[in-house]
C-alpha positions in Angstrom: -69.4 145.6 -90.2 -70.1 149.8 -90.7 -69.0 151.4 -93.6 -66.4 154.1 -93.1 -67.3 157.7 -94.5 -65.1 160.6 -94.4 -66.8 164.1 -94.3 -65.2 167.5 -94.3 -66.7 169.6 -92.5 -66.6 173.5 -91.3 -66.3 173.9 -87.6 -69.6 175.7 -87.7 -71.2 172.2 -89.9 -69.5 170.7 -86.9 -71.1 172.9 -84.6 -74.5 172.2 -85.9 -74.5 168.6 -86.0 -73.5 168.5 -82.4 -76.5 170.8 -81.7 -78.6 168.7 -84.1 -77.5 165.5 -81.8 -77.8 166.7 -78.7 -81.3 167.6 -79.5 -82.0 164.4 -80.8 -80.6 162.9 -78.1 -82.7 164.5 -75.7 -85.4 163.5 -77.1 -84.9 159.6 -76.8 -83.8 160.0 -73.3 -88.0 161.6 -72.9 -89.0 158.9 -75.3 -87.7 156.2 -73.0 -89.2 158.0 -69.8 -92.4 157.9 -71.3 -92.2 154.3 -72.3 -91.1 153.4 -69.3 -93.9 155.2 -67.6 -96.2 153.2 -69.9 -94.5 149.9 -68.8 -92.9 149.2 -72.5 -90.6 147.4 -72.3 -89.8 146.9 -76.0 -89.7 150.7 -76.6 -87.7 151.7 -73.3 -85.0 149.2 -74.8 -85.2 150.6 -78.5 -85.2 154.5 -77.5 -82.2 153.5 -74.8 -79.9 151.9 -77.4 -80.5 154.9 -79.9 -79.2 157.1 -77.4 -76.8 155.3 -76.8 -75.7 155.1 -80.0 -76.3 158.7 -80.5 -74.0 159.5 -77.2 -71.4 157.4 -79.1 -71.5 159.6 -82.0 -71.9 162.9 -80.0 -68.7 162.0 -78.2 -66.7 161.5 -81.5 -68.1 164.8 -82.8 -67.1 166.7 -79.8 -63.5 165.7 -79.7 -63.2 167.1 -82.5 -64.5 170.5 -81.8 -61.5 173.3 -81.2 -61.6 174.4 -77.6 
């Protein structure tokens, strides 16, 4: 089971993590690409589940954003 953690955080902390994540983000979506050009099948799966994971997150963050 995950540990809870609360934060505070600025909006603009809040900001930057979302940027931060997205980035991230893009970059195992290219990782996977590239794996999967490579036929690897172990990586496409390990880069696909952390974005996945990382979309979780990013989706969390961004509801919390004012609009």
């Amino acid at each position: 089971m995950a540990k809870t953690i609360a934060l505070t955080l600025t909006e603009d902390e809040l900001e930057i993590l979302v940027d931060a994540l997205e980035a991230d983000l893009d970059g195992y979506v290219e990782a996977a690409e590239e794996a999967r050009a490579g036929s690897n099948k172990d990586d496409v799966e390990t880069f696909k589940l952390a974005a996945l994971n990382i979309q979780k997150l990013l989706a969390r963050l961004q509801d919390m954003l004012p609009d």
